[in-house]
FIPASE-190282 format. One record per residue (C-alpha): residue in three letters; residue number from 1; x, z, y. Coordinates in pm, whole numbers, plus 50000, padded with zeros to 5 digits. Layout:
BEGIN
PT;ALA;NUM;X;Z;Y
...
***
This chain:
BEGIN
PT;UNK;1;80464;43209;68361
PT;UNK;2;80465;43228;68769
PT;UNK;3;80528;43563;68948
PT;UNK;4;80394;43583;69302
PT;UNK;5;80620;43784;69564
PT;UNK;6;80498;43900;69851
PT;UNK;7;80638;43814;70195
PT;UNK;8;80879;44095;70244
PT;UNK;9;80888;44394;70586
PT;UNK;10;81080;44276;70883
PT;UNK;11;81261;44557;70881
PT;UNK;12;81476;44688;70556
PT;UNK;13;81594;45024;70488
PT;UNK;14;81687;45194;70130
PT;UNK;15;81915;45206;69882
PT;UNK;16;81967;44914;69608
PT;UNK;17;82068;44954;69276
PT;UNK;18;82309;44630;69178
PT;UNK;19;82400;44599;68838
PT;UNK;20;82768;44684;68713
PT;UNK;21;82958;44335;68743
PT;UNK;22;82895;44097;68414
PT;UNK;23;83168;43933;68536
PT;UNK;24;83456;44258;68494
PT;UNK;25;83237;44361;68177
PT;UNK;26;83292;44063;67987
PT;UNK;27;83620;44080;68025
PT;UNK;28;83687;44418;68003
PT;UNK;29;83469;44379;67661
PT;UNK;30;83714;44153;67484
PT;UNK;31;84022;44341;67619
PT;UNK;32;83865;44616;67504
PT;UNK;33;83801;44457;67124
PT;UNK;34;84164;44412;67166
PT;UNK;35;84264;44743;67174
PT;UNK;36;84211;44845;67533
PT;UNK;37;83896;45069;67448
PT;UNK;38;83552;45054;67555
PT;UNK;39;83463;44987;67940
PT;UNK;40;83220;45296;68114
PT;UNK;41;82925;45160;68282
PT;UNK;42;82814;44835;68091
PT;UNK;43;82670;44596;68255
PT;UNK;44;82306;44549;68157
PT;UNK;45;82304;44156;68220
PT;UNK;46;82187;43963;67901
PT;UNK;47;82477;43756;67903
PT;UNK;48;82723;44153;67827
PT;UNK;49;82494;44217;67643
PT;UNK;50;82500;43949;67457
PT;UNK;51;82886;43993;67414
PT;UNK;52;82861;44285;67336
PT;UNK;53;82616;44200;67008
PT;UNK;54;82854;43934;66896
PT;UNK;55;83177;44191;66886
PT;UNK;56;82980;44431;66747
PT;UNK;57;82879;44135;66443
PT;UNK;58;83257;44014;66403
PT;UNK;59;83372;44371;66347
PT;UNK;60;83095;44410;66039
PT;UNK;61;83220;44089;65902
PT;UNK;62;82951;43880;65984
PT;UNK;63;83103;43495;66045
PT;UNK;64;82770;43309;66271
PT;UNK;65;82747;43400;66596
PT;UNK;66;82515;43229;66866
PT;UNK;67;82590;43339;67207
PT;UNK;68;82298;43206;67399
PT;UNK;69;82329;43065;67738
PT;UNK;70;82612;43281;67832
PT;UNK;71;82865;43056;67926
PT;UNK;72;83142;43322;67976
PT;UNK;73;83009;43460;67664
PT;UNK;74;83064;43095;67458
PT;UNK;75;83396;43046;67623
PT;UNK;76;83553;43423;67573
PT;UNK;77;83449;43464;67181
PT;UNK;78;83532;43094;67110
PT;UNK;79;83896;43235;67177
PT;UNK;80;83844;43560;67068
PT;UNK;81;83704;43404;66710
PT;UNK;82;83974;43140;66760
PT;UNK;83;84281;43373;66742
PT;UNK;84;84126;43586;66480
PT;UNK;85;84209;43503;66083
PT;UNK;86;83901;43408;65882
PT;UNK;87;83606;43122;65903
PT;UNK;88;83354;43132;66173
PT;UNK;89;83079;42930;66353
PT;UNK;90;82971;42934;66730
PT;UNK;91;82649;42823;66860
PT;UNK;92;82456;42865;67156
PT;UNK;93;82139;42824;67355
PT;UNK;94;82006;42407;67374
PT;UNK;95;82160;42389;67778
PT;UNK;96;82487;42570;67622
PT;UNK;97;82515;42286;67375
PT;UNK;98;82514;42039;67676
PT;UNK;99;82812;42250;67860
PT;UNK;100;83125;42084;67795
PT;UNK;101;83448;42298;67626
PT;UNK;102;83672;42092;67532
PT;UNK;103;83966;42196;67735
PT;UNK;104;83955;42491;67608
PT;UNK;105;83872;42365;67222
PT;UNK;106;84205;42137;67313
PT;UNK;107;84387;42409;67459
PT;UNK;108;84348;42627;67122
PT;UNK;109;84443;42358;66902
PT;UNK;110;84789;42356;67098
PT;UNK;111;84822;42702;66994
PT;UNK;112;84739;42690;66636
PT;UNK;113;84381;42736;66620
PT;UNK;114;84157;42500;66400
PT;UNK;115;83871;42403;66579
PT;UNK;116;83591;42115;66429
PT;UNK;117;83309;41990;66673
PT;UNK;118;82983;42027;66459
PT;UNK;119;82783;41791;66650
PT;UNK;120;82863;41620;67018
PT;UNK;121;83262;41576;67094
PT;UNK;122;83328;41824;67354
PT;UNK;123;83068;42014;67312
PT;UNK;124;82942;42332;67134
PT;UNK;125;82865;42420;66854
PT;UNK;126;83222;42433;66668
PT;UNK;127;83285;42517;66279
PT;UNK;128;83646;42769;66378
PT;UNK;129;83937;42832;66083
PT;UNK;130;84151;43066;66056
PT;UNK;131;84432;43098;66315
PT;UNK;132;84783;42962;66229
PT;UNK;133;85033;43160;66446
PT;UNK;134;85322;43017;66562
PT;UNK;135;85645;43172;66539
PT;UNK;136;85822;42965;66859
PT;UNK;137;85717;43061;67237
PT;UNK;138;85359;42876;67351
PT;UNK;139;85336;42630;67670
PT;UNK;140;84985;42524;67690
PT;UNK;141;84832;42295;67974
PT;UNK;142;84487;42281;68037
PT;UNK;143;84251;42104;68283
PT;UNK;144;84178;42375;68566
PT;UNK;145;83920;42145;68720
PT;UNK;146;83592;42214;68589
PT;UNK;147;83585;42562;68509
PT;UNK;148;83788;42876;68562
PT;UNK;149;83649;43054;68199
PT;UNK;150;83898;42869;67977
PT;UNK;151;84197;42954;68164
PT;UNK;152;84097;43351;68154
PT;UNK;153;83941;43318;67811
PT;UNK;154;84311;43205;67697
PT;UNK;155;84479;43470;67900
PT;UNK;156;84266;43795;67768
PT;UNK;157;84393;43689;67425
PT;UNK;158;84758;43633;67550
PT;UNK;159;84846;43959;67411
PT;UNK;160;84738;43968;67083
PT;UNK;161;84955;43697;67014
PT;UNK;162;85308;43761;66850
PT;UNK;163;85471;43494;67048
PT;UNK;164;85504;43446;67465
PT;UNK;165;85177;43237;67609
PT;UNK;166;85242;43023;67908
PT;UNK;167;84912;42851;68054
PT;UNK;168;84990;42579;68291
PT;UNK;169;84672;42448;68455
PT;UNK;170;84633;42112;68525
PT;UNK;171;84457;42030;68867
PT;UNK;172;84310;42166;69133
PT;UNK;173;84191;42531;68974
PT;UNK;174;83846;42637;69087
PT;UNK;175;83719;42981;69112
PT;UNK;176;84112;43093;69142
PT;UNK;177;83994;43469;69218
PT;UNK;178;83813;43467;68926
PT;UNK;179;84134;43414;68728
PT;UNK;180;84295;43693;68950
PT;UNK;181;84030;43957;68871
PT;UNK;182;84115;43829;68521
PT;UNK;183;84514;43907;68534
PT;UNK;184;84418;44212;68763
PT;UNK;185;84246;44357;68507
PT;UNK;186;84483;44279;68208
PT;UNK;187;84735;44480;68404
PT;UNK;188;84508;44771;68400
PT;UNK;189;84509;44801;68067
PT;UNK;190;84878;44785;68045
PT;UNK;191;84935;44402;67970
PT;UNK;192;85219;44228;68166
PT;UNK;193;85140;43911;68285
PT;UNK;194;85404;43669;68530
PT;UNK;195;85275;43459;68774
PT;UNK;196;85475;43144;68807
PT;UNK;197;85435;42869;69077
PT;UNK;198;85253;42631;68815
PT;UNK;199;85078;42892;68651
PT;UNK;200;85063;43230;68415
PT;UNK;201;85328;43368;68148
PT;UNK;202;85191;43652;67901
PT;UNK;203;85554;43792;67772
PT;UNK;204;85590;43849;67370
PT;UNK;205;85571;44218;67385
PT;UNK;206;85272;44250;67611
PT;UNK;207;84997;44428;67466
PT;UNK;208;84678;44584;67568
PT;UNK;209;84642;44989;67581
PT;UNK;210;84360;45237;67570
PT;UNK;211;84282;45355;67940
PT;UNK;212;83967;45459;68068
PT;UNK;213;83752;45202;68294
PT;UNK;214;83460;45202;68480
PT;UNK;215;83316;44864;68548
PT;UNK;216;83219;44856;68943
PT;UNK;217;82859;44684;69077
PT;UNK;218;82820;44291;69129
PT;UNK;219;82928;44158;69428
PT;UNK;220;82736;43864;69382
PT;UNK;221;82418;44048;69301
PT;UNK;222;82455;44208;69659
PT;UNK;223;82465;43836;69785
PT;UNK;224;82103;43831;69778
PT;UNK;225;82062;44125;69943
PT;UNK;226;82269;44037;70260
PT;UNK;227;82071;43733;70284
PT;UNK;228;81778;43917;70345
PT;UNK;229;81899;44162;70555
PT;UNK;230;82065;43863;70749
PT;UNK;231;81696;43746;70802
PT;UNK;232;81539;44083;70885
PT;UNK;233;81475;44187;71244
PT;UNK;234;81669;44534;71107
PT;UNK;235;81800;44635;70802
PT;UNK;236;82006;44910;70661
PT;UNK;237;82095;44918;70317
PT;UNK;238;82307;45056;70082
PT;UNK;239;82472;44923;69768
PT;UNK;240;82618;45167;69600
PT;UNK;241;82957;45150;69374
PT;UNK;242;83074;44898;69583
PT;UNK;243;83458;44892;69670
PT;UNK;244;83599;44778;69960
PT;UNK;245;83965;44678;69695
PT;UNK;246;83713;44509;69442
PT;UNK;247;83885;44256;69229
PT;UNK;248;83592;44038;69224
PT;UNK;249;83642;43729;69396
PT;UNK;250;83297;43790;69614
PT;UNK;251;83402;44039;69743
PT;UNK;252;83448;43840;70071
PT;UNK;253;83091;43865;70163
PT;UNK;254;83168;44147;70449
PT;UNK;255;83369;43906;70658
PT;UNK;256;83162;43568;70552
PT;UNK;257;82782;43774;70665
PT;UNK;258;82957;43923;70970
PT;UNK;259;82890;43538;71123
PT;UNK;260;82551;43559;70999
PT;UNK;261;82460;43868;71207
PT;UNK;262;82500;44160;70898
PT;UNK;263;82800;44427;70964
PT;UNK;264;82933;44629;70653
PT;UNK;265;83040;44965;70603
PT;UNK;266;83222;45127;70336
PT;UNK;267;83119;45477;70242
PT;UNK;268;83213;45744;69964
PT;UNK;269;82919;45628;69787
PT;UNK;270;82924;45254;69847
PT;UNK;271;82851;44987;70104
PT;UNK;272;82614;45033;70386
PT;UNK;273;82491;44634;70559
PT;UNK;274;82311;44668;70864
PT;UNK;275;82145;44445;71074
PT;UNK;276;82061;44538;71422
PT;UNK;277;81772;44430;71590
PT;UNK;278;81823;44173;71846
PT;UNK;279;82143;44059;71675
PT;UNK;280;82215;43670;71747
PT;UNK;281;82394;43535;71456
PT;UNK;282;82666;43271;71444
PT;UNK;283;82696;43082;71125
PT;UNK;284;82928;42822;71071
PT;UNK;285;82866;42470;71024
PT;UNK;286;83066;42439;70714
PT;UNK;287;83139;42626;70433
PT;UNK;288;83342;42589;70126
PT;UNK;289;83246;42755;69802
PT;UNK;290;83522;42577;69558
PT;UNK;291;83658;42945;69490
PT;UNK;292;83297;43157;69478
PT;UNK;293;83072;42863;69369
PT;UNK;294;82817;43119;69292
PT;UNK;295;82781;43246;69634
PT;UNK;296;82607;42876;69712
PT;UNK;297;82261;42865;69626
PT;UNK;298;82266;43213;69839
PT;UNK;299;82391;43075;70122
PT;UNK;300;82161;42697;70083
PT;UNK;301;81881;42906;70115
PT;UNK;302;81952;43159;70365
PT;UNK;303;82058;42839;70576
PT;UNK;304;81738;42672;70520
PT;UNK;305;81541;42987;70548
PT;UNK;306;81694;43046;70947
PT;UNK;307;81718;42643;71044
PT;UNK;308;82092;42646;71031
PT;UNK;309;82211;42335;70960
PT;UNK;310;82490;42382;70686
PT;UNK;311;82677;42160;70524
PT;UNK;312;82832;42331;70156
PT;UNK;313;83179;42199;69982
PT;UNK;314;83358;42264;69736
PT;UNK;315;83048;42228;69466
PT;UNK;316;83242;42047;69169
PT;UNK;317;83114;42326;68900
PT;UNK;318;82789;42318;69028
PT;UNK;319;82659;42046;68819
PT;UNK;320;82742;42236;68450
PT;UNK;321;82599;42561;68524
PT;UNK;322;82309;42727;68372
PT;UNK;323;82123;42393;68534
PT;UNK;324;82209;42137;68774
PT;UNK;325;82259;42348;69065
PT;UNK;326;82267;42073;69344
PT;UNK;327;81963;41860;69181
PT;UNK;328;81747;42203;69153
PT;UNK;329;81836;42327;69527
PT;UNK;330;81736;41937;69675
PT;UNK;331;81408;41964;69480
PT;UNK;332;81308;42311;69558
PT;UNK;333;81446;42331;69923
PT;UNK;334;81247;42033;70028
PT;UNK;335;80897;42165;69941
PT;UNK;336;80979;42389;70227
PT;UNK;337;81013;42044;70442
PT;UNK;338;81397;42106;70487
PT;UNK;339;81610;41784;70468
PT;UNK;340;81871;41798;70176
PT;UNK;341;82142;41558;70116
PT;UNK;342;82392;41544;69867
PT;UNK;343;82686;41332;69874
PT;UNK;344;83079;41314;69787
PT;UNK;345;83048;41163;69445
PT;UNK;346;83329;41347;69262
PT;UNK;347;83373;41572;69575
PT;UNK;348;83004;41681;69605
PT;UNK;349;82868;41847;69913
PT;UNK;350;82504;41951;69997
PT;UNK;351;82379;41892;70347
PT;UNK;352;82089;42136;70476
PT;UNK;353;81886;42068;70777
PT;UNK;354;81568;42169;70938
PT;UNK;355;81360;42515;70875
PT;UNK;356;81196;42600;70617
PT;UNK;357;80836;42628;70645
PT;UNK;358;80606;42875;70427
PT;UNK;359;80261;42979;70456
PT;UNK;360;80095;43342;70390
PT;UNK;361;79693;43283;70326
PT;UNK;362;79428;43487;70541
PT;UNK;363;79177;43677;70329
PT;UNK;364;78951;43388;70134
PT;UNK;365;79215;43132;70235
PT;UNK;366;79353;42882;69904
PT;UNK;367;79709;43005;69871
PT;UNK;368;79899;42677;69995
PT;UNK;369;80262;42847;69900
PT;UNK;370;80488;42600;69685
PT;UNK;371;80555;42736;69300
PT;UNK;372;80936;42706;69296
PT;UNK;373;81042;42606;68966
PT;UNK;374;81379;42825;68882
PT;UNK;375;81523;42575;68543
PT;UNK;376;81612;42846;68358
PT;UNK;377;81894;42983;68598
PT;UNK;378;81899;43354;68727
PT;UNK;379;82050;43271;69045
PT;UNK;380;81805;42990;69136
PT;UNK;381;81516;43235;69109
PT;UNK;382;81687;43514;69300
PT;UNK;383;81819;43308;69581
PT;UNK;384;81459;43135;69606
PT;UNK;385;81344;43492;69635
PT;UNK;386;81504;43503;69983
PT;UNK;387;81219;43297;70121
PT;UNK;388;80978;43598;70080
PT;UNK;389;81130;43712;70449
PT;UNK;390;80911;43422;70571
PT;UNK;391;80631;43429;70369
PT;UNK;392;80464;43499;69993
PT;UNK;393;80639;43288;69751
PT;UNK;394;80574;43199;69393
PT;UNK;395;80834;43177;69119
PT;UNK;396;80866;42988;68767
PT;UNK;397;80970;43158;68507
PT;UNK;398;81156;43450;68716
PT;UNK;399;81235;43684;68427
PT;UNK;400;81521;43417;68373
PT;UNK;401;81692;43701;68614
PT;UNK;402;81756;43875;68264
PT;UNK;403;82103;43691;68285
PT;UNK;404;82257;43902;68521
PT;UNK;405;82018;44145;68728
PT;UNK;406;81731;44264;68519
PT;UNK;407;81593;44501;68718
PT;UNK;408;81628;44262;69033
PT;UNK;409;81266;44220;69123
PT;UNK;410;81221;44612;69132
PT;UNK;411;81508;44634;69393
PT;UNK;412;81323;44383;69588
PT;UNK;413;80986;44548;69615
PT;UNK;414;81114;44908;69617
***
């Protein structure tokens, strides 16, 4: 099923509801099945809820669980279920099958859990025993190179352990401030946690207490919204329960969209972006995204969308999301006539140049506007939704914005 948007006002004002952060929730969820207590303001994103469902199953006993196409959702219960006695099996959505886990799988087996692939090596779904604890101190190293999730999925069940947990990643670790809103938020709830030089320690005697939390908006929800103010002759919007001391990695959107012509102010209520009208923006050539790669398909299209050229690094993790990320931008940014390149082999980057080029139909005109195909990723079809500054646009398969923002599209038209 295709949705048609309409090309958006030149100029923006009002106030935009962004969904609590799926991204604190998760983890606040399993900290909170730990004995931290239950988070205020749940994130409404499939993939919490999802979570959410699954705790709610292992607490009455039940021992299948399928958690979709969440992939925070797979990793965090596979070592939630993993550290838990009993016999369980975790499944997942057909593109969550094809997401690898076994540094994490690995990682667990060092620490006593038994773990048995049920199909592909390496890959969900896994048949999980109970959990053999050991009774000497834990060093565990992990590869830290293709995702962030197993690192923090093994530290937010540090502390249920009855023995220290040292994590030692192996690599260059992408998405580090993902890992820091992970420790950040462990501390909240009363856990110690050391940072070494070479990695994380999770003492003994740490433990997780019941304090009250209230999980803040998505800063990479608001992503899309700066892009569109960014192309706006004049915006000014606010995104409320926004923090200027977020622990969210993305949080570094005020100073990135300052170069892209949209200032930010923080307010009791939130954060006001405005774009001024005449405002000449000055984007950089470059940008790397190895530490927010979910801030790139935002900022491929906003670059194609204005005729920057841009040329995006740090896109290792890109490949094993939701979809091929790089693949799906190439093929849906060049039906807008915008040249894409991608190149680096192990070391991708994604090359932009060109404007993109839409077209709105006069009354009785055949509507000429591509259908961009969104492959079953939320942030594909919202960042494609930027284009509807330059023109109507037509969407695949949009309500795959369930994931994370399900109320995105009325944001957009309200």
């Amino acid at each position: 099923m295709s949705r048609e948007i309409k090309k958006l006002p030149a100029s923006l004002q009002g106030r935009v509801q962004l969904p609590a952060s799926k991204s604190l929730c998760n983890r606040a969820l399993i900290i909170g099945a730990l004995g931290g207590g239950m988070p205020e303001n749940l994130s409404e994103a499939r993939d919490s809820r999802d979570l959410l469902r699954l705790l709610q199953r292992w607490e009455a006993g039940e021992t299948h669980y399928d958690a979709g196409a969440g992939g925070t959702t797979y990793r965090f219960m596979l070592a939630f279920l993993a550290t838990r006695p009993g016999r369980q099996f975790l499944t997942g959505s057909e593109r969550m099958l094809q997401r690898p886990i076994g540094p994490l799988t690995d990682a667990l087996r060092q620490m006593g859990a038994e773990l048995e692939y049920a199909g592909r090596q390496g890959y969900p779904p896994l048949h999980i025993g109970p959990f053999a604890e050991r009774t000497e101190d834990l060093v565990v190293r992990l590869s830290a190179n293709v995702s962030s999730q197993y690192l923090t999925a093994l530290l937010l069940v540090a502390p249920s352990l009855p023995v220290s947990l040292t994590l030692l990643p192996q690599g260059r670790l992408v998405s580090r401030p993902y890992v820091e809103m992970t420790v950040g938020l462990m501390r909240h709830f009363g856990a110690e946690v050391i940072e070494l030089p070479e990695g994380w320690e999770v003492p003994a005697h740490s433990t997780y207490l019941r304090r009250p939390y209230r999980v803040e908006a998505d800063w990479t929800a608001a992503s899309y919204f700066y892009a569109l103010a960014a192309l706006s002759e004049e915006a000014d919007l606010l995104l409320p329960d926004l923090h200027e001391n977020s622990l969210q990695g993305d949080s570094l959107l005020p100073a990135w969209m300052q170069a892209w012509g949209v200032e930010s102010r923080f307010e009791q209520t939130g954060l006001r972006i405005l774009k001024k009208r005449g405002t000449k923006p000055q984007p950089p050539a470059e940008m790397d995204f190895f530490h927010q790669p979910d801030l790139a398909q935002t900022f491929a299209v906003l670059a194609a969308a204005m005729g920057h050229p841009l040329r995006l690094t740090g896109l290792q993790t890109l490949r094993i999301k939701e979809t091929d990320r790089l693949t799906a931008l190439q093929n849906e940014l060049q039906k807008t006539g915008v040249q894409v390149r991608i190149g680096g082999g192990e070391q991708p980057f994604l090359e932009i140049k060109g404007r993109a080029r839409l077209h709105t139909p006069r009354p009785g005109e055949s509507h000429q506007t591509p259908l961009f195909q969104t492959y079953d990723d939320h942030r594909m079809a919202m960042a494609l939704s930027i284009f509807a500054m330059q023109g109507d646009i037509r969407l695949e398969n949009p309500e795959v914005v369930e994931k994370s923002f399900p109320r995105f599209f009325d944001n957009l038209f309200s």
